[in-house]
Steps between C-alpha positions, in 0.01 A plus 500: 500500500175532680146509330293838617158364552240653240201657629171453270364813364155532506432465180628179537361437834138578295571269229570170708179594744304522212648189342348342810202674496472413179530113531163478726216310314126655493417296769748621739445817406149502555557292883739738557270783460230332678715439773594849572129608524381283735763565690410900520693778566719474810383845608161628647360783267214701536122472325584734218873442477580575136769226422642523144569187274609449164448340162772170492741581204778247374388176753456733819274350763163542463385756773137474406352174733649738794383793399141352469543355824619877627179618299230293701688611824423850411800623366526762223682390178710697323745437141773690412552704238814593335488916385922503443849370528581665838171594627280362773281187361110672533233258663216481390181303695334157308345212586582162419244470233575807335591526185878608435616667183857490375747822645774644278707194671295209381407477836102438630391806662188637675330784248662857553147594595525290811580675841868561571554363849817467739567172649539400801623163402710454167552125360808572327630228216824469470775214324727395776496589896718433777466437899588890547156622347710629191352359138619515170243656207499498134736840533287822446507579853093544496424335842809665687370834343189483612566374849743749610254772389239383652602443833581827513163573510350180714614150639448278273576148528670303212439136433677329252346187338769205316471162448798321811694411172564877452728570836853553443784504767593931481362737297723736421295844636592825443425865714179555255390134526185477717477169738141344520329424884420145374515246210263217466583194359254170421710357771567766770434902619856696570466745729767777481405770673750552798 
């Protein structure tokens, strides 16, 4: 009798990325971060550029010492903000020492006062990523939402952000599953735009 190899779901693709994700001290964490943002992004963008972040959630990277960096080079920042299970995430414009309030998420977000903005640029989050551009989220489908509606409207390059520890061999896409341009890494940029 022969054994039928066993693909990993994503769900449990998600929990061992996480798992490693998980195991990173502070200070790894914190180099890792640091290590992306002086690195930049691996694209030019424009004076102006809105390029959206977000507020780390369950041990994500930190996007914040890039988007500062982004900031001083004239970039405009943007969070999300989450309005519904299966709608586009709005942006709204902040700067880095704004202060955030709590959405209906837990989440930090920028005031709903604040401009809503498109970006040009989104630093996605994700839990696990592989060498096709495809990631793994938490499951709500916010980020794959959001950029297949919006780039029916402009190009807009997506950057996803993970600690190296978080790349897994395949991720499993499927036909709604949006692949990212890049992921960064503390130790190296992908590039998988073809």
């Amino acid at each position: 009798m022969s054994v039928i190899p066993v693909t990993p779901s994503k769900a449990e693709l998600r929990i061992a990325a996480l798992a490693a994700r998980d195991a990173l001290n502070g200070e790894q964490r914190a180099t890792a971060a640091q290590a992306i943002a002086a690195r930049g992004l691996p694209i030019e963008f424009a004076r102006g550029a809105v390029v959206s972040g977000y507020s780390p959630i369950r041990g994500e990277i930190d996007p914040f010492p890039l988007l500062r960096k982004l900031a001083a080079q004239g970039g405009t920042l943007a969070l999300p903000a989450v309005m519904a299970r299966g709608k586009s995430l709005a942006f709204r414009a902040f700067s880095p020492d704004d202060r955030l309030l709590l959405g209906p998420l837990g989440i930090l977000e920028p005031s709903p006062a604040a401009a809503e903005v498109v970006p040009d640029i989104m630093l996605v989050p994700l839990a696990a990523f592989d060498r096709l551009g495809h990631r793994i989220g938490y499951g709500a489908g916010h980020y794959d939402y959001t950029l297949a509606y919006l780039r029916k409207i402009k190009a807009i390059t997506a950057i996803g952000l993970a600690f190296a520890a978080q790349e897994i061999e395949a991720v499993p896409a499927l036909a709604h599953d949006v692949a990212l341009d890049f992921v960064l890494t503390e130790t190296k940029a992908f590039d998988f735009r073809s």
